[in-house]
C-alpha positions in Angstrom: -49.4 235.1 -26.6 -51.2 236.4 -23.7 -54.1 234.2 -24.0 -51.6 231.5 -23.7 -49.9 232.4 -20.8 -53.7 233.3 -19.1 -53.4 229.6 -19.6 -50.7 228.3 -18.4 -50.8 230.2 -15.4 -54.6 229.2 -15.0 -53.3 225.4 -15.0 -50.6 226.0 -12.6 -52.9 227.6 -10.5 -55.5 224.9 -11.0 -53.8 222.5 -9.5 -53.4 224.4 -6.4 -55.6 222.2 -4.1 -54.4 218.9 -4.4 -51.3 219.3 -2.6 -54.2 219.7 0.5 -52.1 220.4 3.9 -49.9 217.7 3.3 -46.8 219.5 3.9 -47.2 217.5 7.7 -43.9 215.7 6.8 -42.0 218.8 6.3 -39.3 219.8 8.5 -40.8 223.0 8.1 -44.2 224.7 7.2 -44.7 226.6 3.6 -44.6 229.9 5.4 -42.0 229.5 7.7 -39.1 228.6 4.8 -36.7 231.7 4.8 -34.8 232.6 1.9 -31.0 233.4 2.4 -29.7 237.1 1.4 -27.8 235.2 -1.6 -31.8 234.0 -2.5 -31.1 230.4 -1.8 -33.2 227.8 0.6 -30.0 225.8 1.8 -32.0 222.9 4.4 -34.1 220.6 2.7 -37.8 220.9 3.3 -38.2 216.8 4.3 -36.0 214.5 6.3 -36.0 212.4 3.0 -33.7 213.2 0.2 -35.6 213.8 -3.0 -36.1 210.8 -5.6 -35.3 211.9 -9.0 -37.6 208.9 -10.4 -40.3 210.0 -8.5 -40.2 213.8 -9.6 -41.1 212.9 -12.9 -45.5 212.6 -12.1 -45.7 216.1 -10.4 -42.9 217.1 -13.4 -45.6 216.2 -15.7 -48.8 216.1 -14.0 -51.2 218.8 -14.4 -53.0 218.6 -11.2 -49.5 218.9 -9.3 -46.0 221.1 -10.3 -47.0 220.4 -14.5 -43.2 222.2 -14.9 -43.6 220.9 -18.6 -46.2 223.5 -19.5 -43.9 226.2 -19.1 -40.7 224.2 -19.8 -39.2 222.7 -22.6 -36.8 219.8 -21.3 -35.3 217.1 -23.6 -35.1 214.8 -21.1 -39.1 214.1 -21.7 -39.0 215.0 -25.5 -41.4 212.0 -25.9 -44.0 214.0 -23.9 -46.6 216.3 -25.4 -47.4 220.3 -25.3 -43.9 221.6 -23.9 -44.0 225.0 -22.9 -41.7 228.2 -23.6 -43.2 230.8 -21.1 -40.2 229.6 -18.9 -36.4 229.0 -19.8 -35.7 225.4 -20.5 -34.9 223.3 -17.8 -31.9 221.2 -20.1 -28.8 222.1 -18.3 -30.2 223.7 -15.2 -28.4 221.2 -12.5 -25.2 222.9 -14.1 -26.7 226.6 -14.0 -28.0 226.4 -10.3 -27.6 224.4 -7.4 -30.0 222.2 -5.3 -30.5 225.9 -2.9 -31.0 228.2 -5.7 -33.2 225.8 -7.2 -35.2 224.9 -4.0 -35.5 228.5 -3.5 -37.1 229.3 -7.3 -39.7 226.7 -6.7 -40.3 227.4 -3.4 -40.7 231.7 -3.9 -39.9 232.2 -7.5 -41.0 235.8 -6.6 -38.6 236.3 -3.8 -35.5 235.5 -6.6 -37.1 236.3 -9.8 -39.3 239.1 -9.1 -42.7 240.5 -9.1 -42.1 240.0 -13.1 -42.2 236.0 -13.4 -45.4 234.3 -13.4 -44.1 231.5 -12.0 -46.4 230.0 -8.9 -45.1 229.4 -5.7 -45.3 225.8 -5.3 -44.7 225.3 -1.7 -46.6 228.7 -0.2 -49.8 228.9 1.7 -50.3 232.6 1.9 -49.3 235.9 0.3 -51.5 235.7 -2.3 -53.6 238.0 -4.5 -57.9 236.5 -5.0 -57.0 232.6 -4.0 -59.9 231.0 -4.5 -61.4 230.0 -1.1 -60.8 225.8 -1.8 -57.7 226.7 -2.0 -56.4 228.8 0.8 -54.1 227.3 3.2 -53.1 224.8 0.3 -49.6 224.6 -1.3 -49.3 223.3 -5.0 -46.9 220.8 -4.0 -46.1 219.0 -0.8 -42.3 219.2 0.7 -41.5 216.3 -0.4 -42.8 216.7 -3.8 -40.0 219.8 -3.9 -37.5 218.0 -3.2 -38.0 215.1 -5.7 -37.9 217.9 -8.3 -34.7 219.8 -6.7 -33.3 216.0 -7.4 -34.6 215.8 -10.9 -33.6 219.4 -11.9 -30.2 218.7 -10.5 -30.0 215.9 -13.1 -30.0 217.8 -16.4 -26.7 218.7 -16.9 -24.7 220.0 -19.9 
């Protein structure tokens, strides 16, 4: 069991550099988003509203957000190698909305605690032994974030 989340929290981790400092069309830079005391990011990180559709290659991809390692969602049963470190994702746009969920990916820290091994997908400092390629880096870009707010807002009861 630990071996496996060594793992999974490796590949998240992994994938680390390939977001690169591509945050430029952000409304506002990684470090700068503030939670709200209720633990919510209410603005959205791009001018652009997030694409459900195109949430679905970081969703999977191992090299970007890979939420299915950690995840179970029905949504992409047809997928391999779902993960149960984290809660499934079916039903989570009824549990949270497009804040609370902005804010978990964001600083999953900041909401969950020093507990979850969740990444922060959309940080560039704050970190604990980051590998020098990947300092200054986010895992995702802003607008990568919000096409996964959109898609997570999607699986409903």
């Amino acid at each position: 069991m630990v071996k496996a989340r060594i793992l999974v929290i490796a590949a998240a981790l992994g994938a680390a550099g390939l977001a690169s400092a591509a945050w430029a069309e952000s409304k506002v830079a990684p470090d700068d988003v503030k939670l709200t005391d209720d633990l919510t990011v209410p603005a959205m990180l791009t001018d652009s509203a997030g694409d459900p559709a195109a949430s679905r290659a970081a969703f999977l991809d191992r090299k970007q957000g890979n939420c299915l390692a950690c995840h179970m969602n029905s949504d992409m049963a047809t997928e391999p190698f779902h993960g149960e470190v984290g809660p499934p994702l079916d039903g989570a746009g009824s549990r949270w909305e497009p804040a609370q969920i902005r804010a978990i990916i964001v600083n999953p820290k900041k909401v969950f605690g020093d507990q979850t091994i969740m990444p922060a997908f959309y940080r560039v400092s704050g970190f604990n032994r980051t590998g020098k390629d990947f300092k200054g880096e986010t895992i995702l870009t802003a607008q990568q974030v919000e096409d996964i707010v959109a898609y997570i807002t999607t699986l409903k009861e």
